[in-house]
N, C-alpha and C positions, 0 to 999 in steps of 0.2 A: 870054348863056347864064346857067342858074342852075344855081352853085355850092353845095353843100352842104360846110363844110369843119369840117374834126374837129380840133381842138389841145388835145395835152395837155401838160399844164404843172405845175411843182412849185406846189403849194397853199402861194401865200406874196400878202401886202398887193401892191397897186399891177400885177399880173402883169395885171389885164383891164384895167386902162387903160394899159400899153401896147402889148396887142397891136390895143387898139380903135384905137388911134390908127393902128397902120398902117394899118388900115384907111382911116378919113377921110384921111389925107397923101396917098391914092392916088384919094382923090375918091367912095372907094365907099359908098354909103348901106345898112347892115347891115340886110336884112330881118327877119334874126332873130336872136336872141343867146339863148341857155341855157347856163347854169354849172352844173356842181355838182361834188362829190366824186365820184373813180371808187372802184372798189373797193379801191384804196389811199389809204388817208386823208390822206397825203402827197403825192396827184397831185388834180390836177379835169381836166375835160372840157368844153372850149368848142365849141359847136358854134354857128357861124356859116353863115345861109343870105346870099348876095350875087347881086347880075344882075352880071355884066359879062364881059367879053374874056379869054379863055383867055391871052394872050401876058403882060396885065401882073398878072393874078390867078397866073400862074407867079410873077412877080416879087415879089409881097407873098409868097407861101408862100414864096421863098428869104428873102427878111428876116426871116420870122417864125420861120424855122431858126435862125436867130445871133443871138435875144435868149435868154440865158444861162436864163433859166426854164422856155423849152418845151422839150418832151420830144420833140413828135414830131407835123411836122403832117400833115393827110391830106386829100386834095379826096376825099372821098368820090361825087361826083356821076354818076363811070362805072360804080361798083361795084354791086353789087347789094347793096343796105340796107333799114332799116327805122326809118322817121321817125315820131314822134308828135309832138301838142302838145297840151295840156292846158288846159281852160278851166274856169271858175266864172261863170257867168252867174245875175244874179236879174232876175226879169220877172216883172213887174206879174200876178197870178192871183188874181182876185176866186175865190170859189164857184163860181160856174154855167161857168169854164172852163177848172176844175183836172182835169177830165179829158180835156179838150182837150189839154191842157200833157203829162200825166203817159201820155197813147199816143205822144207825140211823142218824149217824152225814152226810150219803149219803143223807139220805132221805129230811134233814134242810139245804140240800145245806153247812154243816160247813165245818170245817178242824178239823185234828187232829195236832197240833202245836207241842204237846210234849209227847216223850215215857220213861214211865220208868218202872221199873218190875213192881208193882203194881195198877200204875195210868194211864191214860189217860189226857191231855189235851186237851180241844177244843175250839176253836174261829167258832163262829157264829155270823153273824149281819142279820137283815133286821127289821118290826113293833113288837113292845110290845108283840103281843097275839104269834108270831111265838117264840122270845123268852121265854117267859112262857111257851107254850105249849112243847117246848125243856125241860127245866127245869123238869117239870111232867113228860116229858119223861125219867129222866136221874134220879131219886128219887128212885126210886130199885135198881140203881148199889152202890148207895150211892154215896154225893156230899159230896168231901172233902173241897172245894174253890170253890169259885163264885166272879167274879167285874165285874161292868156293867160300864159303858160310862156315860150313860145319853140318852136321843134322841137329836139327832142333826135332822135336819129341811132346807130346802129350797124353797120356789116357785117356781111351774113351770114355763118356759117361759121366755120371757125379764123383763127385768126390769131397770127402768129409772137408771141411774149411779149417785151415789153421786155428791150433788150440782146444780143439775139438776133444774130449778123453773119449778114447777109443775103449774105455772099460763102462762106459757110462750107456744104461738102459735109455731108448729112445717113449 
């Protein structure tokens, strides 16, 4: 099964290599990894997509509860969320098929960020399969560069605020 899992963590050296490591000790190969700062400059936002087994992917989420830096992990996978991932592709656009290029990137909703005589840049975001499905679409003009993000992730809706006791009557 594919896990989408959310950890947030105090924004301090060393804190993504060791939650990556639990990851590998447990054998899982991270499909995706995004960091960044949340809205507290003091906290970041790992979001890790993984394939594997509900019983020992419980088992890394309780480890990854007792290294003294996170805050608070979350298999987001059952929840109802909203994943992006971001890409920067440049491909090969002579003249005569930069409007070939420039209905496509209309069509993916992207942009064209950079022009130069021979290339094209593009920025596109939104799920996995619309990114890929660009990519296959852009494999004739020839891809000279490609970098991806990662998928970043949120739930929808409210959600309790840090510190919050979850056994506590409203």
């Amino acid at each position: 099964m594919r896990h989408t899992i959310s950890v947030l963590v105090n924004n301090q050296p060393g804190v993504l290599s060791r939650v990556a490591n639990l990851f590998s000790a447990r054998g899982y190969n991270i499909d995706s990894l995004a960091v960044g700062e949340t809205e507290d400059p003091k906290l970041s936002r790992m979001t890790f997509v993984v394939v594997g087994d509900d019983h020992v992917l419980d088992q890394v989420r309780k480890q990854l509860e007792k290294i003294v830096t996170v805050v608070r992990v979350d298999d987001i996978s059952a929840q109802d969320y909203v994943e992006r991932d971001l890409m920067l592709i440049k491909v090969s656009a002579p003249a005569g098929r930069r409007t070939e290029i420039r209905e496509l990137v209309e069509i993916f909703r992207g942009r064209i960020v950079d022009v130069a005589a021979e290339h094209l840049m593009i920025e596109i975001s939104g799920k996995e399969n619309k990114i890929e499905a660009f990519i296959e679409m852009m494999r004739p003009f020839g891809i000279l560069e490609l970098a991806r993000t990662g998928r970043i992730a949120l739930v929808r809706g409210g959600r309790r605020p840090l510190g919050a006791d979850d056994d506590e009557e409203d």
